[in-house]
C-alpha positions in Angstrom: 0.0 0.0 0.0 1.8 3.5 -0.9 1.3 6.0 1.4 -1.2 8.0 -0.9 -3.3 4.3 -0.6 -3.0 4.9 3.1 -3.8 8.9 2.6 -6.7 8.1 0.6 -7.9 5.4 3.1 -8.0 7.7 6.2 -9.8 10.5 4.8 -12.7 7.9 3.6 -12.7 6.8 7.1 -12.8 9.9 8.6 -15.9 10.7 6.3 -17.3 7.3 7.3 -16.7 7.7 11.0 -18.2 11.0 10.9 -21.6 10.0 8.8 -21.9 7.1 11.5 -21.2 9.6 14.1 -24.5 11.8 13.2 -26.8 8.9 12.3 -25.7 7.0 15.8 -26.8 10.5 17.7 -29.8 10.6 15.8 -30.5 7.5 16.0 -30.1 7.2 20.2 -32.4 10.0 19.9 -35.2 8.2 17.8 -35.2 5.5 20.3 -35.5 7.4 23.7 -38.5 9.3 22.1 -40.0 6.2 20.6 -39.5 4.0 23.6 -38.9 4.7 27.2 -36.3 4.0 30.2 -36.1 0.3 30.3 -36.8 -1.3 27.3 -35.2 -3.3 25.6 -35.3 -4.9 21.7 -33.4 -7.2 19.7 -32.3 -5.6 17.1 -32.5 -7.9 13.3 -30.8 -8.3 10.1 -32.6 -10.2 7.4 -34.0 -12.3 10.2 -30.9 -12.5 12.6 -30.5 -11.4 15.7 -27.2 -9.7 15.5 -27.7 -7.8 19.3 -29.7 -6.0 21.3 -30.5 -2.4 22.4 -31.5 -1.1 25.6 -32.6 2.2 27.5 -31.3 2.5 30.3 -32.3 4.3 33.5 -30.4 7.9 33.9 -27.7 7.6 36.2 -28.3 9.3 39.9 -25.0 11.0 40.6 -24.4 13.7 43.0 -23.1 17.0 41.8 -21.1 20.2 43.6 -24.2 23.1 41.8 -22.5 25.6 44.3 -19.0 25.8 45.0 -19.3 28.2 47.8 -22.0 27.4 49.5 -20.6 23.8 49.3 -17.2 25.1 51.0 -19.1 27.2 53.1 -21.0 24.3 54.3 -17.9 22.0 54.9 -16.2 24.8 56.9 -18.7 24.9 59.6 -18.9 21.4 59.6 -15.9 19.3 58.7 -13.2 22.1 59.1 -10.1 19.8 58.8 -11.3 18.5 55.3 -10.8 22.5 53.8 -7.6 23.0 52.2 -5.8 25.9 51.3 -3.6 25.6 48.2 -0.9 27.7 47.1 -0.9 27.3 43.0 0.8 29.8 40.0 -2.4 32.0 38.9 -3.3 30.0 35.3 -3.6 33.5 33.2 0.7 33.6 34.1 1.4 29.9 33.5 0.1 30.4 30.2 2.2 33.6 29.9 5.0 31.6 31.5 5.0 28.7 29.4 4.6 30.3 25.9 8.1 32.5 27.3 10.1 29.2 27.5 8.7 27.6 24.8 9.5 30.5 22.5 12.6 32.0 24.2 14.4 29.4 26.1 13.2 30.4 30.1 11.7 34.1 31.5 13.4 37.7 30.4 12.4 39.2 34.3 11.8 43.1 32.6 12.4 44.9 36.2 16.2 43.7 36.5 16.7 42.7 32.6 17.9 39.1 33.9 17.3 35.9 32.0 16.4 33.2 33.9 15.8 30.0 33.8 12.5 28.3 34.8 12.6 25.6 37.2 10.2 22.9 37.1 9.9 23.7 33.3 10.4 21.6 30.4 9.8 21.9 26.4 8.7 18.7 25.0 8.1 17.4 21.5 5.5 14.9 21.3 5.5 12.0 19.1 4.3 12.1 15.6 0.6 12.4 15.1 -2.0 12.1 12.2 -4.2 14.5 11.2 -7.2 14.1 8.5 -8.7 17.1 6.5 -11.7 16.4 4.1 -11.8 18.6 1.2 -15.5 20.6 0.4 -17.2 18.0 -1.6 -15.6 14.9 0.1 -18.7 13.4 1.7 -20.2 13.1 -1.3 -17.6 11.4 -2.6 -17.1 8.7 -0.3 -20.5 8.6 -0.2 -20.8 7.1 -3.5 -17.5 5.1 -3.5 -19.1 3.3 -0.6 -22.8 3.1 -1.6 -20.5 1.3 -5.0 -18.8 -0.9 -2.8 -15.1 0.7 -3.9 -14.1 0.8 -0.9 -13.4 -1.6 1.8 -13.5 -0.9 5.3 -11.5 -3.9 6.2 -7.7 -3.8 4.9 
């Protein structure tokens, strides 16, 4: 396989994964309004069961809705479980971090000193693949696959 094959291959899969993507959302959507928490249906293929599809019950889960009334409420009552954190303010470590990726460390502008930031590192990540679709490229793949020109499986 050359590596315009393999090209070729990922952006069709990418369109494929992203057609399957909306009809799958939809779909879930179909069957919660058409059925309701609890069923469940086999689901058939020319006759075959091939699986089975369920609703399920909405998860209870407990959830913080107010942060400060929450710590509020655990100071009164459970003061030994409060913490006080000492962190660098986000809005500088981005500041921070774009300095010593760009420049090597921090130019400190009130003394003119360079310095070097501890705890710091620049990192290149591996090598990663990214897939762009061209306008028009749905409907492309659309018909190579409705023509069975294209198979999923390598």
């Amino acid at each position: 396989m050359t590596i315009h094959d393999i090209a070729t291959r990922l952006v069709v899969l990418k369109e494929l994964r992203d057609r399957i993507d909306q009809a799958r959302a939809e779909t879930n959507i179909d069957l919660i309004v058409a059925g309701e928490a609890g069923d469940r249906t086999t689901a058939k293929l020319d006759g075959e069961t091939i699986g089975s599809v369920s609703i399920a019950q909405g998860r209870e889960t407990a959830q913080v809705i107010d942060e400060a009334a929450l710590t509020e409420w655990v100071t009164k009552h459970r003061p030994d479980e409060i913490e006080h954190v000492t962190r660098v303010r986000s809005s500088f470590l981005t500041v921070l971090l774009k300095a010593v990726k760009e420049h090597g460390g921090w130019l400190d502008k009130t003394t003119g000193e360079f310095l070097h930031v501890d705890g710091v590192d620049v990192r290149v990540g591996d090598p990663f693949v990214q897939v762009r679709s061209v306008t028009g490229a749905a409907e492309l793949v659309a018909k190579a696959w409705a023509e069975r020109r294209f198979e999923i499986d390598r």
